[in-house]
C-alpha positions in Angstrom: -15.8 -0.8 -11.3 -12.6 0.4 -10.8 -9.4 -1.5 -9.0 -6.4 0.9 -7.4 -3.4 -0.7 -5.6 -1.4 1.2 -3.4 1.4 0.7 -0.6 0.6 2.6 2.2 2.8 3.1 5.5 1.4 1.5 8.4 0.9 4.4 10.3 -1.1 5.9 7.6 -3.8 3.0 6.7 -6.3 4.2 9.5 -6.3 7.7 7.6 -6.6 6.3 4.2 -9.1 3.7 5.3 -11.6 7.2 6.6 -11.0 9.1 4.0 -12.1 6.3 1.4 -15.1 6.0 3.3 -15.7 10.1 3.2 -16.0 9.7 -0.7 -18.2 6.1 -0.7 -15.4 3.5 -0.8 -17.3 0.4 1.0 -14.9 -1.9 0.1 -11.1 -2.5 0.4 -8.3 -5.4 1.2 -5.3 -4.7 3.3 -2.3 -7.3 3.1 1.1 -6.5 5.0 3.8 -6.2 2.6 7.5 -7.4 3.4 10.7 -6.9 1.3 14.0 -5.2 0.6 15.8 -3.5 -2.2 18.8 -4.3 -3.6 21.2 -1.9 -5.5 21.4 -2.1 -9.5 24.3 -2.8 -10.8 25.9 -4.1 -7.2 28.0 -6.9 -7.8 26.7 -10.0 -6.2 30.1 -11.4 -4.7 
């Protein structure tokens, strides 16, 4: 067995989700993902 995590735009999940299937994939978990990046080195102040 074999586990692959991946972030995938919304827009794109119904096209991942088919093609996985094409190639035998009978299982997979989909959790929406929030966040935001910060700048490395910014000062906090």
């Amino acid at each position: 067995m074999k586990q692959i995590t991946a972030m995938i735009r919304p827009s794109k999940v119904d096209a991942v989700k088919t093609a996985l299937v094409e190639i035998g994939v009978i299982g997979m978990t989909v959790s929406d993902a929030r966040g935001f990046a910060g700048f490395a080195g910014a000062d906090p102040d």
